[in-house]
C-alpha positions as CSV (number, residue, x, y, z in Angstrom):
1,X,-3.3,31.1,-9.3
2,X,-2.6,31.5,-13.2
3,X,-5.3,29.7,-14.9
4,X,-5.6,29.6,-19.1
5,X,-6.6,26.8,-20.8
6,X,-6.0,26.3,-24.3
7,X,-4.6,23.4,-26.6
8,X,-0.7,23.9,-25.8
9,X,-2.0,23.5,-21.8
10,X,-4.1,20.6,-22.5
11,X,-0.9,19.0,-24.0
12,X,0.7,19.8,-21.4
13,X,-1.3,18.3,-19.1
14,X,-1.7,14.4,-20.7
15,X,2.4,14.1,-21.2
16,X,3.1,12.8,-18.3
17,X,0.7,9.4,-18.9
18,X,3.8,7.5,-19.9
19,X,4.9,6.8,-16.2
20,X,1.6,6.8,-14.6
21,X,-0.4,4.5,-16.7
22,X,2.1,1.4,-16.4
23,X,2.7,1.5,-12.9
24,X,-0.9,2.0,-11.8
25,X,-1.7,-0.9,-14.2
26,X,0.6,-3.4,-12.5
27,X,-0.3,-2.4,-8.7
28,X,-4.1,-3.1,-10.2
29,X,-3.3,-6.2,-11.8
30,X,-0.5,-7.9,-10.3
31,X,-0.9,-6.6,-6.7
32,X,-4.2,-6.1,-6.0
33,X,-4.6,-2.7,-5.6
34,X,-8.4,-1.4,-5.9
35,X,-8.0,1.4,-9.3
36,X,-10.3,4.2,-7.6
37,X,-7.4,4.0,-4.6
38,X,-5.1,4.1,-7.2
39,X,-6.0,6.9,-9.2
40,X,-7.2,8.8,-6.9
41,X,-4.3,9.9,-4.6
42,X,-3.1,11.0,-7.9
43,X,-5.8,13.0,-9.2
44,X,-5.8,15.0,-5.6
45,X,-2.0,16.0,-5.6
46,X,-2.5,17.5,-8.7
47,X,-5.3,19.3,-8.0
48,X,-3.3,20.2,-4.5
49,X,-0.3,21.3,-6.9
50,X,-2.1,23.5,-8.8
51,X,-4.0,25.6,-5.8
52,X,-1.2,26.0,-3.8
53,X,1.6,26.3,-6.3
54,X,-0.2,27.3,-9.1
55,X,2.4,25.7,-11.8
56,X,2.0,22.2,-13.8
57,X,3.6,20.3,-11.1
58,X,3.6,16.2,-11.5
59,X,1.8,13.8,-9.9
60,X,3.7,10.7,-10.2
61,X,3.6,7.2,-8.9
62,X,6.8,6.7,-6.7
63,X,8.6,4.9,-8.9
64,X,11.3,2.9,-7.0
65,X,8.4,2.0,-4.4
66,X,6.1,0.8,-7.4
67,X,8.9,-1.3,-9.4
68,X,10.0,-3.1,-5.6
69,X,6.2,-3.8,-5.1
70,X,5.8,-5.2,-8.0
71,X,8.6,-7.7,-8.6
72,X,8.2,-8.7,-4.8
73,X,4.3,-9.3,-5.8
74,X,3.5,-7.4,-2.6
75,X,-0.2,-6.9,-1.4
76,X,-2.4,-4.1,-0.6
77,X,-1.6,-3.9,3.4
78,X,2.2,-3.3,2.4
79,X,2.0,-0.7,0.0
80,X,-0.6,1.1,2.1
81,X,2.0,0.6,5.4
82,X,5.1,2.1,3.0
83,X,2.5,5.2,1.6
84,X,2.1,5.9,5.1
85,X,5.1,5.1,6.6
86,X,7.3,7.3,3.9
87,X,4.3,10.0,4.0
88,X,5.1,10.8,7.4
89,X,8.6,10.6,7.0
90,X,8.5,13.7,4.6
91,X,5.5,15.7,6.0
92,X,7.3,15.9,10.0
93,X,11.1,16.6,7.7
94,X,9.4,19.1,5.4
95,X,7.3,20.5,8.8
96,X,10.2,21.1,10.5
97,X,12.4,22.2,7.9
98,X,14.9,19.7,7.7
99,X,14.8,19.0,3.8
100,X,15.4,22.6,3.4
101,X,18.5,22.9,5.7
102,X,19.6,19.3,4.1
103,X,19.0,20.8,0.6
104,X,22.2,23.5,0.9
105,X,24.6,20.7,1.1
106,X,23.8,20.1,-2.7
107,X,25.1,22.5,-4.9
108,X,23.8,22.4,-8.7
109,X,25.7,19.9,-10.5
110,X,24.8,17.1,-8.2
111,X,21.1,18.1,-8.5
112,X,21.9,18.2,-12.3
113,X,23.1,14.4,-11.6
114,X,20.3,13.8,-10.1
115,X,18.2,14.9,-13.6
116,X,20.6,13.4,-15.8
117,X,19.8,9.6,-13.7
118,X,15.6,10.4,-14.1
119,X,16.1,11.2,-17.6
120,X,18.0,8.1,-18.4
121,X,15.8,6.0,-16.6
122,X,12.9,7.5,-18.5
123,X,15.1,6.2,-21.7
124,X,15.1,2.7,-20.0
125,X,11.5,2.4,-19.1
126,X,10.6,3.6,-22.5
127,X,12.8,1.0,-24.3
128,X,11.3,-1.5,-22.1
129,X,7.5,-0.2,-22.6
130,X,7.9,-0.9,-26.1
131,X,10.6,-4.0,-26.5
132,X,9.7,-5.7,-23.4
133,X,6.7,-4.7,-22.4
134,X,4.8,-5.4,-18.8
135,X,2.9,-8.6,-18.2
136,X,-0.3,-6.9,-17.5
137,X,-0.1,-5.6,-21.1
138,X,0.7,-9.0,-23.2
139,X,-2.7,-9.2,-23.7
140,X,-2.7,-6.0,-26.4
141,X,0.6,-5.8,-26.9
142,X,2.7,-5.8,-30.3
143,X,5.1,-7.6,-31.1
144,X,8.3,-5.5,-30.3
145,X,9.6,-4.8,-33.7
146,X,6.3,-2.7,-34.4
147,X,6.2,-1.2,-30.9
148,X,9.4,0.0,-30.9
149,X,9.2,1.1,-34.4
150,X,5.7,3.1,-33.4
151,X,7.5,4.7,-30.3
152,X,10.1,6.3,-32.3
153,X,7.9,7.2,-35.0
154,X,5.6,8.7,-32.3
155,X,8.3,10.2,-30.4
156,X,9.9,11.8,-33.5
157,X,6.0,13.7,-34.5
158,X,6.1,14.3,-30.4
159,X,9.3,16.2,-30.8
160,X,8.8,18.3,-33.7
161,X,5.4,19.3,-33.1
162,X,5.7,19.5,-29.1
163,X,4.7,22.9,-29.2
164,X,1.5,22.5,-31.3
165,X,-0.4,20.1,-29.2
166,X,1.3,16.8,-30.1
167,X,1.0,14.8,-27.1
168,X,-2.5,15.6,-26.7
169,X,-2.8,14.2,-30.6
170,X,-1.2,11.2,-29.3
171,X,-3.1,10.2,-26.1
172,X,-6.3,10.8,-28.4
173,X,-5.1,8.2,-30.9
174,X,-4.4,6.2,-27.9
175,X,-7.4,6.5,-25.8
176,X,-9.5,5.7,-29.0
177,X,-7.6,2.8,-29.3
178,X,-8.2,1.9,-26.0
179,X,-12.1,2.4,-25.6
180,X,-12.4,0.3,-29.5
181,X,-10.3,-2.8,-28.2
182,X,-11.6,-3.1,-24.4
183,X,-14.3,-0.3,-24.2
184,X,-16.8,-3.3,-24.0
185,X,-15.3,-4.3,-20.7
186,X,-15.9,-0.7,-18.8
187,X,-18.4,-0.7,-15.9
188,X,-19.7,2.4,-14.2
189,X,-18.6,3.6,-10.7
190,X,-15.7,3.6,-8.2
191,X,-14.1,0.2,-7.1
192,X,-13.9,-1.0,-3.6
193,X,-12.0,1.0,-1.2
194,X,-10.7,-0.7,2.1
195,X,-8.9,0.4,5.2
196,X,-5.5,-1.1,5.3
197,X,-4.8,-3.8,8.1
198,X,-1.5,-3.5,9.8
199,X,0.7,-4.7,12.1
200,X,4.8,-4.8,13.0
201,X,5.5,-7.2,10.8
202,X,3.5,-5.3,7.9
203,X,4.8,-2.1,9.3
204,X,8.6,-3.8,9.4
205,X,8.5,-5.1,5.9
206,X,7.2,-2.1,4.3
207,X,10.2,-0.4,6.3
208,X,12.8,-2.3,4.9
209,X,11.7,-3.2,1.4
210,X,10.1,-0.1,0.1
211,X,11.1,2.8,2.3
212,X,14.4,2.7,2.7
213,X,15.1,2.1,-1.2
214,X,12.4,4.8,-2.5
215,X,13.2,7.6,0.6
216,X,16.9,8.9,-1.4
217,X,15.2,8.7,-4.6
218,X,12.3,10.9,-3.3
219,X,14.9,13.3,-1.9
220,X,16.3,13.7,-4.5
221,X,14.3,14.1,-7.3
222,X,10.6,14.9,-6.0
223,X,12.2,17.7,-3.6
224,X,15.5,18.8,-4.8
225,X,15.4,18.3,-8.7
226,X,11.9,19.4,-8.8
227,X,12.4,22.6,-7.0
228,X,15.2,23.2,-8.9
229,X,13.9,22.3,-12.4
230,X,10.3,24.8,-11.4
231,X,13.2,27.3,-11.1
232,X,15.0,26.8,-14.5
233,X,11.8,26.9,-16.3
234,X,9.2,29.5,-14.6
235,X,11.9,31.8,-13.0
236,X,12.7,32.8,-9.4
237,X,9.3,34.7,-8.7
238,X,6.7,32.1,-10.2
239,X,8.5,29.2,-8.3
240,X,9.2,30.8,-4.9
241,X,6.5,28.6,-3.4
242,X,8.4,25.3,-4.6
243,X,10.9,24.5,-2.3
244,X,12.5,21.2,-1.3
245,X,10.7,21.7,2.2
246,X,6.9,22.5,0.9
247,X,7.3,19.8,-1.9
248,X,8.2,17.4,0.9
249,X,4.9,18.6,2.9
250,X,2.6,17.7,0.5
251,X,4.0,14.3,-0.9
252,X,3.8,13.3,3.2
253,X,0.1,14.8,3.1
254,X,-0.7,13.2,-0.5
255,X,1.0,9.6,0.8
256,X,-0.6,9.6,4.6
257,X,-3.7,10.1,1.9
258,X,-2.6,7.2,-0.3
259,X,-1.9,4.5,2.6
260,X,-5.0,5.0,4.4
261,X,-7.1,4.1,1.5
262,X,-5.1,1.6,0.2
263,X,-3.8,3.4,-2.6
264,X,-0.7,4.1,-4.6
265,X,2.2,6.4,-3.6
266,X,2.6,9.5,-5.2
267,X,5.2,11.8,-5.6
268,X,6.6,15.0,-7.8
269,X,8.9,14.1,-10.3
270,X,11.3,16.1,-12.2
271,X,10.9,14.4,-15.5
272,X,7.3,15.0,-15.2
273,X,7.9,18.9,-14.9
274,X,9.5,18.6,-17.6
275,X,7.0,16.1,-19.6
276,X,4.3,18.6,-19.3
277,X,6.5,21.9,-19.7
278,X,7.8,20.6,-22.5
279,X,4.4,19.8,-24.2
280,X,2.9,23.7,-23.5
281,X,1.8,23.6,-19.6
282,X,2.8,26.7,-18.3
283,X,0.2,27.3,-16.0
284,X,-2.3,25.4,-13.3
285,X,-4.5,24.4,-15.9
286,X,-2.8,21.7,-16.7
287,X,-2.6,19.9,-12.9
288,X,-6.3,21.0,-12.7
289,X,-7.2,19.6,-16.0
290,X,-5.2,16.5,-14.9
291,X,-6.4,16.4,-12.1
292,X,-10.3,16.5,-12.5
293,X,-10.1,13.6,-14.9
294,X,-8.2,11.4,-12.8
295,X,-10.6,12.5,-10.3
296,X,-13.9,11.8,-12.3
297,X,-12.4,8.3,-13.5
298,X,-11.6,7.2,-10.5
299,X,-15.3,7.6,-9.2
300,X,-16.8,7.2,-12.3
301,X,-15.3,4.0,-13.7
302,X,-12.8,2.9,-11.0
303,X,-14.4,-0.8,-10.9
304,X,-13.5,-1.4,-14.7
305,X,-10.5,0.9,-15.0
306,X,-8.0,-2.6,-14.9
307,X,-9.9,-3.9,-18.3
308,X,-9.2,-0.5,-20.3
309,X,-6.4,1.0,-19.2
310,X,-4.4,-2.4,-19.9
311,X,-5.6,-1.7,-23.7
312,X,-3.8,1.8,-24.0
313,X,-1.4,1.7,-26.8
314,X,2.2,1.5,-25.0
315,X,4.1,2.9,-27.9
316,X,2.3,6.4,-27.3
317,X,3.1,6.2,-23.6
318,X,6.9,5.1,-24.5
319,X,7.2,7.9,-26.8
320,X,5.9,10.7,-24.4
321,X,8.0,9.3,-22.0
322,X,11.4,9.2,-24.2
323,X,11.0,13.1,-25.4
324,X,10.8,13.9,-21.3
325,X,13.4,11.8,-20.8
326,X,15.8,13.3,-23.7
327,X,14.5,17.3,-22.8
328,X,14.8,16.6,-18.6
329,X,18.9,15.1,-19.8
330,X,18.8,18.7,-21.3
331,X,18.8,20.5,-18.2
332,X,22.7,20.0,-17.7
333,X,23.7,22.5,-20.8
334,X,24.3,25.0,-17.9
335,X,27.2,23.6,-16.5
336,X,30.1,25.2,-16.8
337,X,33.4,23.9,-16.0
338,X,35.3,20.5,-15.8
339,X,34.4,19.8,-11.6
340,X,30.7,20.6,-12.3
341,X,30.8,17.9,-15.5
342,X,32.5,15.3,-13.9
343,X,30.5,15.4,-10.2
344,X,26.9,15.4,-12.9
345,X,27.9,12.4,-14.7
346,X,29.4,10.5,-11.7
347,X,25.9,11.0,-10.0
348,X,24.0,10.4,-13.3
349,X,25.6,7.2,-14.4
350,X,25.7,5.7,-11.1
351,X,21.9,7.4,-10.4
352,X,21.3,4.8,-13.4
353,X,22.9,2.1,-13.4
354,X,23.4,1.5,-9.4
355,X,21.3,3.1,-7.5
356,X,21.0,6.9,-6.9
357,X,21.6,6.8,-3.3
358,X,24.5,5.7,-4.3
359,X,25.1,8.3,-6.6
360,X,24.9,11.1,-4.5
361,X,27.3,9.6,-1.9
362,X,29.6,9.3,-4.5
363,X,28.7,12.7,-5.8
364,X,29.3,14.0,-2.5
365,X,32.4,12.8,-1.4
366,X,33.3,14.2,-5.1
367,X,32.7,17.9,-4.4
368,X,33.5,18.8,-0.9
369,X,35.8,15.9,0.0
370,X,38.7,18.8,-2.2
371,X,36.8,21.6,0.2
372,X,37.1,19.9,3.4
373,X,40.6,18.6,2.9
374,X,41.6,22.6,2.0
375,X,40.2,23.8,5.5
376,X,42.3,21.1,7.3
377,X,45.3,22.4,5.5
378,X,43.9,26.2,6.4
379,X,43.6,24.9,10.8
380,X,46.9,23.0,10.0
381,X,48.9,25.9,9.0
């Protein structure tokens, strides 16, 4: 396991704050969810990422899962039956090498598709951080003209000084912020954890409503995007361990985790490779850095997390999310040729806009509906 630390790592290591911090603020606030067994799942996958793959793999919240819980206003027991349901989903498919095998059937523009849809989406919650920004954060929130104008302001200074510890600057600034406008609300040690209680109808619900909607989505971008994207920016050698299959292993692990504490899903996202590559991690300092803290909050000041972590400026999480979101969309300047184009942008607008399940059918039938109907013709003749 590489290990250096240094101020491009550290970097690195806090860009990714821009999806975790407003998801885990509305499953405290609006659901109910107790911030240690929020934060904590977290802070554990990334310590998990960097021991056994030893690169600044993401921890993320899973973000279709999160969004449905939270406009549903869903309690504790569901989430935790969805984490667990969906984390052994993955861990038996990744055991038995079933994400692997399934992986072949997508060739590289679809999984470029796939990155163009997260980056997007990163564009859209970042607009939405700023101009519209979550109910759990009206409280501190600017009005919108300002925000939006600090986001881009912010993202701009992210983007040209990326490589000399800008993100870092930023969630200083911002946890600053934070600790002068609600610092007075913190309370020392974790929050309450509980066992979940569940039964069919729990067990059914979570099913329908968050499984089945997040299960493509983690498919396709925790497993195959991810794997892909470790590739494109470490090399063949440093990413060998990061395969569809393994990543799937651990998310089941890290969720089976999640759900029996009553915590919040987790996965590894694409866009947050590419958050904290893009900011200096190149090693596992970074998920270890990242790690540790969430770690050490979670215990330390879990039971008055929900006061200050509402207070965190969102134009500094809107802006490290919009550079990921712009540099992940950059992953597609290796396609070559008009099939590979069109099948990328079919799955990335409709990745977007509909639904990426939806996308990859589409994306599918695209490339080897032409392959399949030229072996009928080959049999024919």
């Amino acid at each position: 396991m590489r290990v250096r630390i240094s101020r491009r790592e550290l970097a690195g290591a806090v860009a990714d704050l821009g999806v975790l911090v407003p998801i885990a603020v509305a499953l405290i606030v609006s659901n109910g969810l107790s911030p240690t067994a929020v934060l904590l799942p977290a802070g554990l996958l990334y310590l998990a990422n960097a021991a056994i793959y030893g690169l600044p793999l993401p921890s993320q919240p899973l973000k279709a899962f999160g969004a449905i819980a939270i406009a549903e206003g869903l309690g504790a027991d569901e989430i935790a039956a969805g984490a667990l349901l969906i984390g052994a989903l993955f861990l038996v498919a990744g055991r038995l090498g079933l994400v692997d095998r399934l992986a072949r059937a997508f060739p590289r523009p679809l999984v470029r598709g796939v990155q163009l849809a997260v980056g997007l989406l990163f564009l859209q919650i970042a607009w939405n951080l700023a101009a519209d920004p979550p109910a759990a954060f009206a409280e501190h929130a600017l009005p919108p003209v300002w925000a939006v104008g600090l986001a881009l302001a912010a993202a701009a200074v992210a983007l040209a000084f990326r490589g000399a510890g800008a993100a870092l600057a930023l969630v200083a600034v911002g946890a600053v912020a934070m600790v002068a406008t609600a610092g007075g609300s913190a309370s020392l040690g974790p929050s309450a954890l509980e066992l979940p209680s569940l039964d069919l109808g729990v067990l059914a619900t979570a099913f329908v409503v968050l499984v089945v909607p997040q299960a493509p989505l983690s498919f396709a971008n925790s497993c195959l995007a991810t794997s892909d994207a470790a590739r494109v920016y470490f090399g063949e050698e440093r990413a060998r361990r990061v395969r569809p299959g393994s990543l799937a292993s651990t998310y089941g692990v890290a969720n089976l985790f999640a759900g029996s504490i009553g915590g919040m899903p987790v996965c590894h996202g694409a866009g947050g490779l590419t958050a904290h590559y893009t900011f200096g991690a190149r090693t596992a300092a970074a998920p270890l850095v990242m790690g540790s803290v969430l770690v050490v909050l979670a215990l330390a000041v879990g039971s008055g997390l929900a006061a200050l972590l509402v207070a965190f400026p969102l134009p500094i999480l809107a802006a490290l999310l919009a550079v990921a979101g712009l540099l992940h969309i950059g992953l597609l300047r290796d396609l070559q040729g008009a099939p590979a184009w069109a099948a990328a942008l079919l799955v990335g607008a409709l990745g977007a806009t509909v639904g990426l399940a939806v996308g990859l059918a589409a994306g599918l039938a695209l490339w080897w509906l032409p392959v399949a109907v030229r072996r009928a013709r080959l049999v024919l003749d």
